[in-house]
N, CA, C and O atoms as a Maestro MAE file, in Angstrom:
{
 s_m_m2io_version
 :::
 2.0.0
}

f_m_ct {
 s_m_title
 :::
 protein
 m_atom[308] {
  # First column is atom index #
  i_m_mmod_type
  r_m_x_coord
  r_m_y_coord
  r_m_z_coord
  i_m_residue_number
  s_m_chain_name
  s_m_pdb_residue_name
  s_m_pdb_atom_name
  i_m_atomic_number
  :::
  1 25 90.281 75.733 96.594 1 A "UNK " " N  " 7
  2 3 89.964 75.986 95.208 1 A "UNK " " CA " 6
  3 2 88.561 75.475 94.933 1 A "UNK " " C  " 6
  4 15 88.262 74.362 95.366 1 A "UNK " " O  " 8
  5 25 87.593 76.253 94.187 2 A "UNK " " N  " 7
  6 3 86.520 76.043 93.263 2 A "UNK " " CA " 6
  7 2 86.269 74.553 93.048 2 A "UNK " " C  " 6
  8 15 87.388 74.093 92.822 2 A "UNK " " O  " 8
  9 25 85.327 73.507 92.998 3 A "UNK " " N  " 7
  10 3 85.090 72.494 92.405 3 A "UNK " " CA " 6
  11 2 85.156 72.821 90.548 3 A "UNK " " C  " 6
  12 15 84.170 73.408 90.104 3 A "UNK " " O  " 8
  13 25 85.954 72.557 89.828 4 A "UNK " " N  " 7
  14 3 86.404 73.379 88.660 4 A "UNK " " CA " 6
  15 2 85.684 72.563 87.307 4 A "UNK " " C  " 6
  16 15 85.859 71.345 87.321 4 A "UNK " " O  " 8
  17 25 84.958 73.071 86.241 5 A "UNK " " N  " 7
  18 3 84.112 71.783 85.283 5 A "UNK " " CA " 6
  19 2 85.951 71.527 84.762 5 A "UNK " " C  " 6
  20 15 86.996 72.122 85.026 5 A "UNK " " O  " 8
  21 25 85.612 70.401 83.970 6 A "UNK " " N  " 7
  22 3 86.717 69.994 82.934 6 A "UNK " " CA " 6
  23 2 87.959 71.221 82.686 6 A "UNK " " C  " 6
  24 15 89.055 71.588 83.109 6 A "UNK " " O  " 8
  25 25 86.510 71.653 81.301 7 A "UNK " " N  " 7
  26 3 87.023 73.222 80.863 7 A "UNK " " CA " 6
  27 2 87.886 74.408 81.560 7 A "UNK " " C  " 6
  28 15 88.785 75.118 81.109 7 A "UNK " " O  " 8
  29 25 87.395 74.360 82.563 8 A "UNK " " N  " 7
  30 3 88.197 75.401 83.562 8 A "UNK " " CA " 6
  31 2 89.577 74.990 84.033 8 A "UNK " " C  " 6
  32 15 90.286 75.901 84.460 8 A "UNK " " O  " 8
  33 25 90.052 73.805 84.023 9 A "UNK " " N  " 7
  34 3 90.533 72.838 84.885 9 A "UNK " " CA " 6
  35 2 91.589 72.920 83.820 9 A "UNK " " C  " 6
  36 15 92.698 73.422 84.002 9 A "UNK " " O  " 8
  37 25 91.102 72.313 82.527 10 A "UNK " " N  " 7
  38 3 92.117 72.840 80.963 10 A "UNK " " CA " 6
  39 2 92.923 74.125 81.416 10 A "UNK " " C  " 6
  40 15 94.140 74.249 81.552 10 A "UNK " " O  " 8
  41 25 91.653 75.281 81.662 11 A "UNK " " N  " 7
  42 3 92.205 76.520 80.914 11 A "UNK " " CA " 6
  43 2 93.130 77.236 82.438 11 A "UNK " " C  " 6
  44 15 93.596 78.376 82.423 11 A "UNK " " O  " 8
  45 25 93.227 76.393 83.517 12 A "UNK " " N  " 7
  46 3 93.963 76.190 84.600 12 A "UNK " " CA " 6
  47 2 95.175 75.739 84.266 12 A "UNK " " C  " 6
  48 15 96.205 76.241 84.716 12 A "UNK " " O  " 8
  49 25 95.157 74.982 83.639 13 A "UNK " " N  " 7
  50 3 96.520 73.988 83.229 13 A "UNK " " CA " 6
  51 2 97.157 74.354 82.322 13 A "UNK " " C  " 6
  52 15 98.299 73.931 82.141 13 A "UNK " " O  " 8
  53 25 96.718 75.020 81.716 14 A "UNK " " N  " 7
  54 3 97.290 76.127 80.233 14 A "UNK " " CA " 6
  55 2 97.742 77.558 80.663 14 A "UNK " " C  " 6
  56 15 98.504 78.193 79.933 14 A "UNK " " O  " 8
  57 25 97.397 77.944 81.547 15 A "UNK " " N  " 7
  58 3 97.731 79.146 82.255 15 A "UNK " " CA " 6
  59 2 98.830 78.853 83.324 15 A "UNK " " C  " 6
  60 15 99.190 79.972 83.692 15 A "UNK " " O  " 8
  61 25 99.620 77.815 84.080 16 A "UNK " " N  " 7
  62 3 100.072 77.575 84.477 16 A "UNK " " CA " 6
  63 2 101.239 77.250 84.037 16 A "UNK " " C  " 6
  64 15 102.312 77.614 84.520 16 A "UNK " " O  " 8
  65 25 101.048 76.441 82.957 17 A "UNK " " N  " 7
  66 3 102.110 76.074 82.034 17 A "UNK " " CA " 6
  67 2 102.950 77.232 80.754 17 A "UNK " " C  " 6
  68 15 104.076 77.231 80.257 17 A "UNK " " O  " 8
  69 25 101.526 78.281 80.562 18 A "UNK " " N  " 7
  70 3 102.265 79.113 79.981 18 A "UNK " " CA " 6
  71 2 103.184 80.669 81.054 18 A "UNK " " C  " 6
  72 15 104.147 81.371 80.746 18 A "UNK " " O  " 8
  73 25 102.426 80.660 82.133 19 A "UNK " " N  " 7
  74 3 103.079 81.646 83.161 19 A "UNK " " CA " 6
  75 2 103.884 80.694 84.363 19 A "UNK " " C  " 6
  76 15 103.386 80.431 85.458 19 A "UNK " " O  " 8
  77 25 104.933 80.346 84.003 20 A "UNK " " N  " 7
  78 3 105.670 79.655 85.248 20 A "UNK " " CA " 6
  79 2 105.800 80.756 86.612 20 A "UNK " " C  " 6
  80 15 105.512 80.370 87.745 20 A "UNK " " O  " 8
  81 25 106.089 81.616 86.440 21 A "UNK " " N  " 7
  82 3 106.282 82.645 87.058 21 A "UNK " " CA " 6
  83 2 105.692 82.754 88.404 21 A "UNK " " C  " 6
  84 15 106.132 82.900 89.545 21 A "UNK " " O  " 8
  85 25 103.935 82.563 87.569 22 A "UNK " " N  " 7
  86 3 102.747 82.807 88.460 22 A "UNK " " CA " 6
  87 2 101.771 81.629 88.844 22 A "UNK " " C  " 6
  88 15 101.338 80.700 88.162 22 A "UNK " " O  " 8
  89 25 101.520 82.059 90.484 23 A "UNK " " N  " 7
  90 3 101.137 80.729 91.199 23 A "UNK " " CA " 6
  91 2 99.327 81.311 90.777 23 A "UNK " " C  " 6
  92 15 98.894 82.450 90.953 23 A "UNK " " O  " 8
  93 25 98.656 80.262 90.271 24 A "UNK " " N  " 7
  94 3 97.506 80.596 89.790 24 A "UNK " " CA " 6
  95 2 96.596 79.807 90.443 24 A "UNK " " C  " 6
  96 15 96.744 78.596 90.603 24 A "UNK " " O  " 8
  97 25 95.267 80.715 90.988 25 A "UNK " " N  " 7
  98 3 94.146 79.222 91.119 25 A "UNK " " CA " 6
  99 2 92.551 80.291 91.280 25 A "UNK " " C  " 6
  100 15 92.403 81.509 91.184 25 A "UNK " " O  " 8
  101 25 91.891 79.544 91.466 26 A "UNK " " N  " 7
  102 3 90.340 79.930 91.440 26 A "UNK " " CA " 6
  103 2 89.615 80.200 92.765 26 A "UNK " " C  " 6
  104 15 89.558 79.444 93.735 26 A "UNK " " O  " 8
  105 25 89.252 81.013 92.673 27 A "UNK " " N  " 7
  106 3 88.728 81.097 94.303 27 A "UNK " " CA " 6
  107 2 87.665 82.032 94.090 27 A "UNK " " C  " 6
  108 15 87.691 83.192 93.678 27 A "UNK " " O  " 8
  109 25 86.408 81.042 94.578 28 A "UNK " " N  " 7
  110 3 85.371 81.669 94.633 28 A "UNK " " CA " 6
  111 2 84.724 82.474 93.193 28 A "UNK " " C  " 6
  112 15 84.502 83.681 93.286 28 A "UNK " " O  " 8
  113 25 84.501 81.921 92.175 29 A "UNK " " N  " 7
  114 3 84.752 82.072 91.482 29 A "UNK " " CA " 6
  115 2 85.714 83.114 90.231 29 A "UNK " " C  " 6
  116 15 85.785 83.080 89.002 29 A "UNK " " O  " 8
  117 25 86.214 83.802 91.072 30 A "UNK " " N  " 7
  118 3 87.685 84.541 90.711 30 A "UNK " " CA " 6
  119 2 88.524 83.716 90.155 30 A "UNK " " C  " 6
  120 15 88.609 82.561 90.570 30 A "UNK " " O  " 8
  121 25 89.204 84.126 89.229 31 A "UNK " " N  " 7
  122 3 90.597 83.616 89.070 31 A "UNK " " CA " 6
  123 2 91.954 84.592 89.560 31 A "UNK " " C  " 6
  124 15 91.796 85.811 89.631 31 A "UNK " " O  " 8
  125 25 92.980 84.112 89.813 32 A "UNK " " N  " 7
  126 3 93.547 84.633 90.908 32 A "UNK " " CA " 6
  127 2 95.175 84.195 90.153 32 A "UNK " " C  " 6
  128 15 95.344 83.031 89.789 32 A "UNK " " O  " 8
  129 25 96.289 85.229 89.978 33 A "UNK " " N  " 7
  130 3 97.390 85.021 89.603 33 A "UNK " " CA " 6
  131 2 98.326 85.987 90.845 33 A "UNK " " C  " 6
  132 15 98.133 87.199 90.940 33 A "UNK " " O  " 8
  133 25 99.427 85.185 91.825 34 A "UNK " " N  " 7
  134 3 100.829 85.878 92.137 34 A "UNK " " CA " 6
  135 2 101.830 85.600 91.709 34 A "UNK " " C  " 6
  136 15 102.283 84.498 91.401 34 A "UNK " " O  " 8
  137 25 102.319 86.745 91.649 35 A "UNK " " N  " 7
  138 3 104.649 86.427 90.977 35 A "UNK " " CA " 6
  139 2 104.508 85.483 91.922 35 A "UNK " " C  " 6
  140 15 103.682 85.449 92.835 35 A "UNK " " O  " 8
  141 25 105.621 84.484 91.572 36 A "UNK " " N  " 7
  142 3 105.983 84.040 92.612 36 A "UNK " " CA " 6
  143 2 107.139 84.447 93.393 36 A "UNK " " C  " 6
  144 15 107.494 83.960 94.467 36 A "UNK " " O  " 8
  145 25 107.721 85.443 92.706 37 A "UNK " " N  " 7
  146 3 109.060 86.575 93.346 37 A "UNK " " CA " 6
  147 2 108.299 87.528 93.072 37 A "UNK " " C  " 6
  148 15 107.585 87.604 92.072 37 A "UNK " " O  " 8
  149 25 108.404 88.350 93.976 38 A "UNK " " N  " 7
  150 3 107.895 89.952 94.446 38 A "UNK " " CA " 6
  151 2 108.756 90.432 92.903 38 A "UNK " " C  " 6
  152 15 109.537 89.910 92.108 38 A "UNK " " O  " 8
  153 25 108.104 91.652 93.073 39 A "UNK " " N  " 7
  154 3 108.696 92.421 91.407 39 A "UNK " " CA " 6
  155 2 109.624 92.948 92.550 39 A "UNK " " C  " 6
  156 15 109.527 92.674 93.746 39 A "UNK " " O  " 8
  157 25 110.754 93.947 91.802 40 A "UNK " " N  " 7
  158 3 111.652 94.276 92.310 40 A "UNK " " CA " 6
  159 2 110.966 96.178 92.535 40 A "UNK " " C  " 6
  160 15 109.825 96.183 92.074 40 A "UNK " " O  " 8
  161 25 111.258 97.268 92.942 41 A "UNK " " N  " 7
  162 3 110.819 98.596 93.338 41 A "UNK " " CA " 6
  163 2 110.826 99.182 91.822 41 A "UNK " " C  " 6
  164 15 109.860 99.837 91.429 41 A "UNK " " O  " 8
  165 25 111.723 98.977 91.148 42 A "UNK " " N  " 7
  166 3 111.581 99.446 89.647 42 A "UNK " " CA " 6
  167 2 110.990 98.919 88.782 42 A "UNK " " C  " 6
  168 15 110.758 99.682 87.844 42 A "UNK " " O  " 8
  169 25 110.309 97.053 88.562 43 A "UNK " " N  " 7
  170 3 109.411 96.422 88.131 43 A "UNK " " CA " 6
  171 2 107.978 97.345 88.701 43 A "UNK " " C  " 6
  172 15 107.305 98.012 87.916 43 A "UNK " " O  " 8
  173 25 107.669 97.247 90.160 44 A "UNK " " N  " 7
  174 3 106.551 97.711 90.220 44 A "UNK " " CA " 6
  175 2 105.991 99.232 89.572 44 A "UNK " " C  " 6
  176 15 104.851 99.374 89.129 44 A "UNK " " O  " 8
  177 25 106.945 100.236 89.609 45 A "UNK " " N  " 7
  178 3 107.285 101.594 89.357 45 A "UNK " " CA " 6
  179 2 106.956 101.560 87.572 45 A "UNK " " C  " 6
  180 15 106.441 102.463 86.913 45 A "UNK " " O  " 8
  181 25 107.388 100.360 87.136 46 A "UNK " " N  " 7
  182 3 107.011 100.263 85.564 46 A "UNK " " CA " 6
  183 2 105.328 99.422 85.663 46 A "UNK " " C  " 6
  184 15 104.932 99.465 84.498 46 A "UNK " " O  " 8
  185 25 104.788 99.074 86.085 47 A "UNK " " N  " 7
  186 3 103.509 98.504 86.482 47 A "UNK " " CA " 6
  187 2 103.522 97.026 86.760 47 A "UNK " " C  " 6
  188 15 102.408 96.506 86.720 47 A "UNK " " O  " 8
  189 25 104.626 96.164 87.058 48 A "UNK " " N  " 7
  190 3 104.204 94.793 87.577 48 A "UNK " " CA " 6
  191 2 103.696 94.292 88.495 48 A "UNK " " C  " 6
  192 15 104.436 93.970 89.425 48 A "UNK " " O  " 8
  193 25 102.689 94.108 88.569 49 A "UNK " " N  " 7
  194 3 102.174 93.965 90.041 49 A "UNK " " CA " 6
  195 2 102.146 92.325 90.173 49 A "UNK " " C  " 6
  196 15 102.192 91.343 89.432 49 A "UNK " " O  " 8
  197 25 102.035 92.662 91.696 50 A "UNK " " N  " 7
  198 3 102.546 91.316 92.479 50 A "UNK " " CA " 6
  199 2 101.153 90.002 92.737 50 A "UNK " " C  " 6
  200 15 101.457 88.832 92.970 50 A "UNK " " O  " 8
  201 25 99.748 90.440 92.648 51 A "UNK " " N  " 7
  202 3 98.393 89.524 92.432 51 A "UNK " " CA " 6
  203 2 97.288 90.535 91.389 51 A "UNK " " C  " 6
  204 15 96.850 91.685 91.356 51 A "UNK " " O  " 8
  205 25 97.213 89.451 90.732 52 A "UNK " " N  " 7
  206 3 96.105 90.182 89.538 52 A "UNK " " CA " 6
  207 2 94.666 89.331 89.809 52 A "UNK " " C  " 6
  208 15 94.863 88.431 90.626 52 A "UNK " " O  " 8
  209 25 93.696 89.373 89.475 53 A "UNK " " N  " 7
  210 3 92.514 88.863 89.854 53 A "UNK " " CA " 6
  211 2 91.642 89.260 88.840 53 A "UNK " " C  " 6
  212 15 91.616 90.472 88.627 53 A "UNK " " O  " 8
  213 25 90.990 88.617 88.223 54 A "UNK " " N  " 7
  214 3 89.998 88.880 86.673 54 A "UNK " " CA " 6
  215 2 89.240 87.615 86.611 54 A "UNK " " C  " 6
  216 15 89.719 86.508 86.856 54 A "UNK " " O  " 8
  217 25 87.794 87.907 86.202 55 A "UNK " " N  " 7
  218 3 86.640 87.052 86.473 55 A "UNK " " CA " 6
  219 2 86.632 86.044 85.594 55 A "UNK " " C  " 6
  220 15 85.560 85.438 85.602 55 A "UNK " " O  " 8
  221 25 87.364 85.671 84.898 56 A "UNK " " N  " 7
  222 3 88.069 84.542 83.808 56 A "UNK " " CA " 6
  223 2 89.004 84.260 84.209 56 A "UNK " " C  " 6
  224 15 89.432 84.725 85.265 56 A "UNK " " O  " 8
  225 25 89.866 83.079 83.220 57 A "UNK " " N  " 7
  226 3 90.651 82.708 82.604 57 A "UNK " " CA " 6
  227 2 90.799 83.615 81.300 57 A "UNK " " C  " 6
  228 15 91.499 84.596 81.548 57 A "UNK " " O  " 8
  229 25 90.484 83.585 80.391 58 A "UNK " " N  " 7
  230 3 90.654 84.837 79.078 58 A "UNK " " CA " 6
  231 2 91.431 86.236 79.505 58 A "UNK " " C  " 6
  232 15 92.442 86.694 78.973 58 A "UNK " " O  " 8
  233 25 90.671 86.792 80.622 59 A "UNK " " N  " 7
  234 3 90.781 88.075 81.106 59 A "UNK " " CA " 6
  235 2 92.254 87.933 81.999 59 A "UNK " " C  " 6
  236 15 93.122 88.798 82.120 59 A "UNK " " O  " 8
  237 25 92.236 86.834 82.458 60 A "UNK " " N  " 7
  238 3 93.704 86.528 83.460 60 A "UNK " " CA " 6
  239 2 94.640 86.317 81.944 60 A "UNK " " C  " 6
  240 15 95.585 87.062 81.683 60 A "UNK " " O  " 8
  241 25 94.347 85.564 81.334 61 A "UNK " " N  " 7
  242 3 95.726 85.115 80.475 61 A "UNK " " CA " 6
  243 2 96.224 86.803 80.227 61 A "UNK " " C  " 6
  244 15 97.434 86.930 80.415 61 A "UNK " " O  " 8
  245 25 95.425 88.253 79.797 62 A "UNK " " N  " 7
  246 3 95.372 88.544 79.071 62 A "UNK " " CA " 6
  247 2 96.361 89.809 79.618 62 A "UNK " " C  " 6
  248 15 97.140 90.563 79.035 62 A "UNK " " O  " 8
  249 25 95.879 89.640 81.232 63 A "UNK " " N  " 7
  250 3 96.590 90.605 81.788 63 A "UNK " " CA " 6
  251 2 98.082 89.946 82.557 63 A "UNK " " C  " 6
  252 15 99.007 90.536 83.115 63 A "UNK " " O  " 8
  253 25 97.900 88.836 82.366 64 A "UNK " " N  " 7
  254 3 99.296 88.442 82.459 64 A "UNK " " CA " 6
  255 2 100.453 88.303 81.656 64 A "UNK " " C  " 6
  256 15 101.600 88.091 82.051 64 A "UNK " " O  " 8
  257 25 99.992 88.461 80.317 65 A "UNK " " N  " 7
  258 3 100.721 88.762 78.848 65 A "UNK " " CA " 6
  259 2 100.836 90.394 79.105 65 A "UNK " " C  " 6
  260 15 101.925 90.710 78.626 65 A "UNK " " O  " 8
  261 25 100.367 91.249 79.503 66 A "UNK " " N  " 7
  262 3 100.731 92.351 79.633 66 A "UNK " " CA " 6
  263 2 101.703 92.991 80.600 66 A "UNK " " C  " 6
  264 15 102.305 94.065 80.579 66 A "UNK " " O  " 8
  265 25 101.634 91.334 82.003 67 A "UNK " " N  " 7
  266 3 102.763 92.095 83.231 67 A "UNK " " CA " 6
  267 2 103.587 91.186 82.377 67 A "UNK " " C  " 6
  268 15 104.508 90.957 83.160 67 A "UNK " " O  " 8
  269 25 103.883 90.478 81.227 68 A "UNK " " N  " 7
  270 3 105.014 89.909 80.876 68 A "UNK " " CA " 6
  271 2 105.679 90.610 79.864 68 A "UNK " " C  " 6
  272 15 106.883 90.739 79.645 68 A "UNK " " O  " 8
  273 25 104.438 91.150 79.136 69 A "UNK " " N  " 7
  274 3 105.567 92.271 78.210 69 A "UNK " " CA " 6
  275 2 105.997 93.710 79.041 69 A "UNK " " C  " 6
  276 15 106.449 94.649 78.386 69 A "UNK " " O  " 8
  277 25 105.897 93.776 79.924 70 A "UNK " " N  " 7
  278 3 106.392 94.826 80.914 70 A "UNK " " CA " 6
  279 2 107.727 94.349 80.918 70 A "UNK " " C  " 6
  280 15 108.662 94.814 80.265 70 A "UNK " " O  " 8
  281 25 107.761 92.991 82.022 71 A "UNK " " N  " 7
  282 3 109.136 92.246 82.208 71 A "UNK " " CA " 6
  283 2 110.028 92.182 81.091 71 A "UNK " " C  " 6
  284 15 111.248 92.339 81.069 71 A "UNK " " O  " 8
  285 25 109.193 91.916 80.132 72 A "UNK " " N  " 7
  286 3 110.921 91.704 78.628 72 A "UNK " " CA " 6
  287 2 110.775 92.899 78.002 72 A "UNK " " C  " 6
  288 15 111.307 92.896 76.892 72 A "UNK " " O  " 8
  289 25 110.094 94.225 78.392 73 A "UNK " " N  " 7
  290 3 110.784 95.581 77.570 73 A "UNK " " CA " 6
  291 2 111.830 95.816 78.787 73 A "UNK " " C  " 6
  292 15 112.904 96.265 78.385 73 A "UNK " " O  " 8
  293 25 111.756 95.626 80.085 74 A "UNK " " N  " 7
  294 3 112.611 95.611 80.880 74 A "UNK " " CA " 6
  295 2 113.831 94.994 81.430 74 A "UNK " " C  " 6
  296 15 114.559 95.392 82.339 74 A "UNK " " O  " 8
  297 25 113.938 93.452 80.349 75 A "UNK " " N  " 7
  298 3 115.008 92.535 79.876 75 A "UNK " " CA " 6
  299 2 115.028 91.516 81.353 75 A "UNK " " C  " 6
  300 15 116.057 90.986 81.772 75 A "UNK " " O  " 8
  301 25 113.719 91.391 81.983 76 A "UNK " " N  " 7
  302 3 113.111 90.831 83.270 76 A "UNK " " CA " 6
  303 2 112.824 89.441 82.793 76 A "UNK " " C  " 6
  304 15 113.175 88.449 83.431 76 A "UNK " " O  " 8
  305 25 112.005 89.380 81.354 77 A "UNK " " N  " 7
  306 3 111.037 88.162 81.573 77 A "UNK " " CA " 6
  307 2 111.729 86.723 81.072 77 A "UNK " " C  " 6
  308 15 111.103 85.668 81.173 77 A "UNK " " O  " 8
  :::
 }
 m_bond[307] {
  # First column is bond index #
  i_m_from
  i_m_to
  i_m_order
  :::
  1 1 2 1
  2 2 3 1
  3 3 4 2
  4 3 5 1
  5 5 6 1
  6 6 7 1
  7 7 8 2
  8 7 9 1
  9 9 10 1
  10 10 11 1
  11 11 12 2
  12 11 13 1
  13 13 14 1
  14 14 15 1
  15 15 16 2
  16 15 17 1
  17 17 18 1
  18 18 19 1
  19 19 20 2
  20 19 21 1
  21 21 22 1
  22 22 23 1
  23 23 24 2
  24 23 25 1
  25 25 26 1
  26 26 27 1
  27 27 28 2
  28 27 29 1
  29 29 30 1
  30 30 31 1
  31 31 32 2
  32 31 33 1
  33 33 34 1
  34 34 35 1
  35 35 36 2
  36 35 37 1
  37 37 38 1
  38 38 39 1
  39 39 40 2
  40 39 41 1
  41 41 42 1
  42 42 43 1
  43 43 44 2
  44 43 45 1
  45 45 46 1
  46 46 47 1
  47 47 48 2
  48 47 49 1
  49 49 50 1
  50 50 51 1
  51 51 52 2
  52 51 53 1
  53 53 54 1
  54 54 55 1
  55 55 56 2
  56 55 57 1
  57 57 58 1
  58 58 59 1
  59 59 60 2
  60 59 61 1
  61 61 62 1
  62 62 63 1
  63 63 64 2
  64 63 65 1
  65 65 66 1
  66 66 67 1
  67 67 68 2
  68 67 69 1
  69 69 70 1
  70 70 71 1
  71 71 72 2
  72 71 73 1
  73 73 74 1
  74 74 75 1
  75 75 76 2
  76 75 77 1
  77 77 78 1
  78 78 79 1
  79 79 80 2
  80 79 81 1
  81 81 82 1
  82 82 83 1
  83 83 84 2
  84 83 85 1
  85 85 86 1
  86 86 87 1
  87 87 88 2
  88 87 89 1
  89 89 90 1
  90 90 91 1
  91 91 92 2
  92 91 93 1
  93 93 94 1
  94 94 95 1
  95 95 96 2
  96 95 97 1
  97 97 98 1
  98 98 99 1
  99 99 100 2
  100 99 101 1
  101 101 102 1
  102 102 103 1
  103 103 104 2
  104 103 105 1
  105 105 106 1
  106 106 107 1
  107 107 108 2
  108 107 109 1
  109 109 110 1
  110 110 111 1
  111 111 112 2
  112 111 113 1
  113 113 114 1
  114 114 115 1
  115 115 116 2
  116 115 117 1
  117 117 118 1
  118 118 119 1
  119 119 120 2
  120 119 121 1
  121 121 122 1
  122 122 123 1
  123 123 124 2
  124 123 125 1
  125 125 126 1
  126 126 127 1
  127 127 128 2
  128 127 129 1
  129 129 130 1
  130 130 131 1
  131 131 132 2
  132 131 133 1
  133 133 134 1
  134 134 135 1
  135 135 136 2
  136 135 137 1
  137 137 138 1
  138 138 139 1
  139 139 140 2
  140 139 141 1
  141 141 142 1
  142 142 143 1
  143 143 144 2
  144 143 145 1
  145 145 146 1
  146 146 147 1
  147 147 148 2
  148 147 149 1
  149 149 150 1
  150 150 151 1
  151 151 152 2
  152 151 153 1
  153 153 154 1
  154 154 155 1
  155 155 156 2
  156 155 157 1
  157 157 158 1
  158 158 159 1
  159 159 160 2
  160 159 161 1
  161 161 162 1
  162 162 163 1
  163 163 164 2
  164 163 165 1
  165 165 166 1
  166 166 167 1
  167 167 168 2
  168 167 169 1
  169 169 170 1
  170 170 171 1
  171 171 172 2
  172 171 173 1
  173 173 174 1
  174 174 175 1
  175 175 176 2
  176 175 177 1
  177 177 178 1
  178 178 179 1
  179 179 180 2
  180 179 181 1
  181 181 182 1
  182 182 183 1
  183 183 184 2
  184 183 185 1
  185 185 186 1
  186 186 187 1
  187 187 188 2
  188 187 189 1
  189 189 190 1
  190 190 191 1
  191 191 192 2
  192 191 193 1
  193 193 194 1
  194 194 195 1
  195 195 196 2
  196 195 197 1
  197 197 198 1
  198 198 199 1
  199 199 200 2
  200 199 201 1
  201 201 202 1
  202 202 203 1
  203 203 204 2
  204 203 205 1
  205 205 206 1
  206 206 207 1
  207 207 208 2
  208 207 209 1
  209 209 210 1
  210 210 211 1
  211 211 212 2
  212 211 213 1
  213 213 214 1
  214 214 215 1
  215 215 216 2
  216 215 217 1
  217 217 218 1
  218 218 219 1
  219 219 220 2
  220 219 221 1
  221 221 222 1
  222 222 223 1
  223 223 224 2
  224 223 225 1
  225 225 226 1
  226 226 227 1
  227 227 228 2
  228 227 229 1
  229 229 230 1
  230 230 231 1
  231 231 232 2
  232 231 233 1
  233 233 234 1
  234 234 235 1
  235 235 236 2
  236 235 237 1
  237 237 238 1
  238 238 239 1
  239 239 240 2
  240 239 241 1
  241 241 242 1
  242 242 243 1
  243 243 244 2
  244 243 245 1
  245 245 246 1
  246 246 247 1
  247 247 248 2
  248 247 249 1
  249 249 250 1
  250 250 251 1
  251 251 252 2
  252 251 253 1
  253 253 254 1
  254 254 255 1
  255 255 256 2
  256 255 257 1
  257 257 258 1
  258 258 259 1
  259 259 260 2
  260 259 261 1
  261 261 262 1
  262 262 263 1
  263 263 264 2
  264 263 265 1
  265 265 266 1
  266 266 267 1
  267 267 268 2
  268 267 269 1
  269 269 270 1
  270 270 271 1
  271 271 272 2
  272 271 273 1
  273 273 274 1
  274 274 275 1
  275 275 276 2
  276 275 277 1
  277 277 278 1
  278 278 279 1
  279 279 280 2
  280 279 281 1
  281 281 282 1
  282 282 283 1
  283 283 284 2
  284 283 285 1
  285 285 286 1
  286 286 287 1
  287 287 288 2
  288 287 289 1
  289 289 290 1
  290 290 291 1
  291 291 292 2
  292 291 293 1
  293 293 294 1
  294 294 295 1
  295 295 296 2
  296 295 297 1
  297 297 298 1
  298 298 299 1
  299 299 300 2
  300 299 301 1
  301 301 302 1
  302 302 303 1
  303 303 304 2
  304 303 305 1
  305 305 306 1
  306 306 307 1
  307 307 308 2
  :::
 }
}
C-alpha cells in the first residue's frame, strides 16, 4: 500500500467501515475495492462486479454505493 497523508488514511477507514463487504486499499495511487465473496452468476448478470478501481476515494465510495444498491434491489445487500 501507498505511503497514505492523514486524509487518505481517514477516507480509507471510512470506506472500510462503511463497505464491510469490500477488501479496500491503495495501490499506486489507485484506489482499489474487491467483494470479498465473488457475486453469485445472477449478481454479476445484474452488474456486480467483483474489483472496482477509481482514482479516488469519492469516486470509489460512489461506485460502491451503486454495486450496493444493485445488491438490495436484489434482496443481496
Amino acid at each position: 500500500m501507498d505511503e497514505l497523508t492523514p486524509t487518505e488514511r481517514a477516507h480509507l477507514h471510512a470506506l472500510d467501515v462503511t463497505f464491510p463487504g469490500w477488501w479496500i486499499e491503495v495501490r499506486d495511487g489507485v484506489w482499489w475495492a474487491a467483494k470479498r465473496t465473488a457475486p453469485t452468476l445472477e449478481q454479476r448478470a445484474a452488474g456486480v462486479m467483483d474489483r472496482l478501481a477509481r482514482p479516488g476515494p469519492v469516486e470509489l465510495c460512489a461506485a460502491l454505493g451503486r454495486q450496493i444498491a444493485i445488491l438490495a434491489r436484489m434482496g443481496a445487500a
